[in-house]
Wavefront OBJ file of the C-alpha trace (Angstrom):
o trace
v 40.563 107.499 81.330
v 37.018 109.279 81.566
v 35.915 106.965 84.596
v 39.410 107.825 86.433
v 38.499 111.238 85.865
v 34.882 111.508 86.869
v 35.671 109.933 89.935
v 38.278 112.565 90.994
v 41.350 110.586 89.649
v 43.424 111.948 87.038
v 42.965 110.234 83.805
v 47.014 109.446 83.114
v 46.892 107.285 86.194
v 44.835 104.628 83.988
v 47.649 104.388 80.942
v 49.919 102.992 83.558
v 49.174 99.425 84.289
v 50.118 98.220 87.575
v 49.182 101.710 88.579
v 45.673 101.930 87.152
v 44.988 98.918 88.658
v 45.636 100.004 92.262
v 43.498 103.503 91.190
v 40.660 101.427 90.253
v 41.154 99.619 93.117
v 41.028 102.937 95.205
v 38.081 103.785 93.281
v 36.019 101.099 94.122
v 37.176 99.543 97.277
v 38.177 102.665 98.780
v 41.895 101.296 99.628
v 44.617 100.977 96.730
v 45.944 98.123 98.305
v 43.347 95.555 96.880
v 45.371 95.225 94.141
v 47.802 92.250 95.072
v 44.960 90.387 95.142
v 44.837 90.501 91.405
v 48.297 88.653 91.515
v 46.872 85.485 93.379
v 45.240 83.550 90.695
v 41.428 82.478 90.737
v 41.281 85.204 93.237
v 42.117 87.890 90.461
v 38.908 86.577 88.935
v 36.618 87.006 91.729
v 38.086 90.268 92.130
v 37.754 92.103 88.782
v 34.132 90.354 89.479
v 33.948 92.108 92.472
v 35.813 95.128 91.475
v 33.024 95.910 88.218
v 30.130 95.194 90.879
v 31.584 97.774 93.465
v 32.439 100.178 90.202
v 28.462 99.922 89.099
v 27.595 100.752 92.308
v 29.876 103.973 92.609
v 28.591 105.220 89.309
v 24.200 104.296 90.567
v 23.742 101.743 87.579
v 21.559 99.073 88.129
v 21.767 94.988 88.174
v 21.584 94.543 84.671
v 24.079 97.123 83.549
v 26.268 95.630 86.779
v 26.108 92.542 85.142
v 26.980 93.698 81.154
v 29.941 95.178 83.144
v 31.191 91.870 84.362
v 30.318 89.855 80.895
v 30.729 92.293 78.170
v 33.251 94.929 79.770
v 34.921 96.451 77.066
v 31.620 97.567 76.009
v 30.050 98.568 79.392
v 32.929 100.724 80.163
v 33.307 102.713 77.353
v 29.033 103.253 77.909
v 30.122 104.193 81.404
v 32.537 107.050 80.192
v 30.462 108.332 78.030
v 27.285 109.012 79.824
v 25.817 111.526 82.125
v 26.225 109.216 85.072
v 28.269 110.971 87.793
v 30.311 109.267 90.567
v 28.943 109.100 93.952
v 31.911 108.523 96.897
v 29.687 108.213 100.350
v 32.752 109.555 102.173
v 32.413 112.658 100.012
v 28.854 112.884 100.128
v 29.105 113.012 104.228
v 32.217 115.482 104.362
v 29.674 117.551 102.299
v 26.734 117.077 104.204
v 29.089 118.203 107.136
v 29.995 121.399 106.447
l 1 2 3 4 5 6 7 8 9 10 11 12 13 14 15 16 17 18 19 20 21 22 23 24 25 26 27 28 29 30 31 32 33 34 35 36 37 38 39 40 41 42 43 44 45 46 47 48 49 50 51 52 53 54 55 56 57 58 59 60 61 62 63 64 65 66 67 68 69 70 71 72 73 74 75 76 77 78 79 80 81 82 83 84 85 86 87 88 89 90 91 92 93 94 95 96 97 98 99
């Protein structure tokens, strides 16, 4: 819930799970839609893979917390909502620089 909402998401939209899915999926692909790909199987795998890298990214971590996020993500997340990292959307950070 504290990664939805420090990534401009509202926190409720995690609780929901079909839902938070696509929102996560919005978060770190940038399109929602990303999220039927979890229904294909071994391709949900490589895509919660690829869905923690992308998330580590977003939030400036480095390769070795990347990787606790893919192996020990239970952990890893909860360390992710609870720090002073901040979420970093490029789109965002342009629109900004723009006006």
């Amino acid at each position: 819930m504290k990664i939805f909402e420090k990534a401009g998401e509202k926190g409720w939209k995690s609780i929901i799970p079909f839902y938070g899915t696509f929102t996560l999926c919005k978060i770190t692909f940038g399109s929602g839609w990303y999220f039927l790909l979890v229904f294909i199987p071994f391709v949900n795998l490589i895509m919660y893979i690829m869905m923690y890298i992308k998330l580590g990214k977003k939030f400036n971590k480095g390769k070795l917390f990347t990787l606790g996020l893919v192996f020990l993500t239970p952990i890893f997340i909860l360390v992710l909502a609870f720090d002073k990292s901040e979420y970093s959307n490029e789109l965002k950070n342009i629109e900004k620089q723009l006006d």
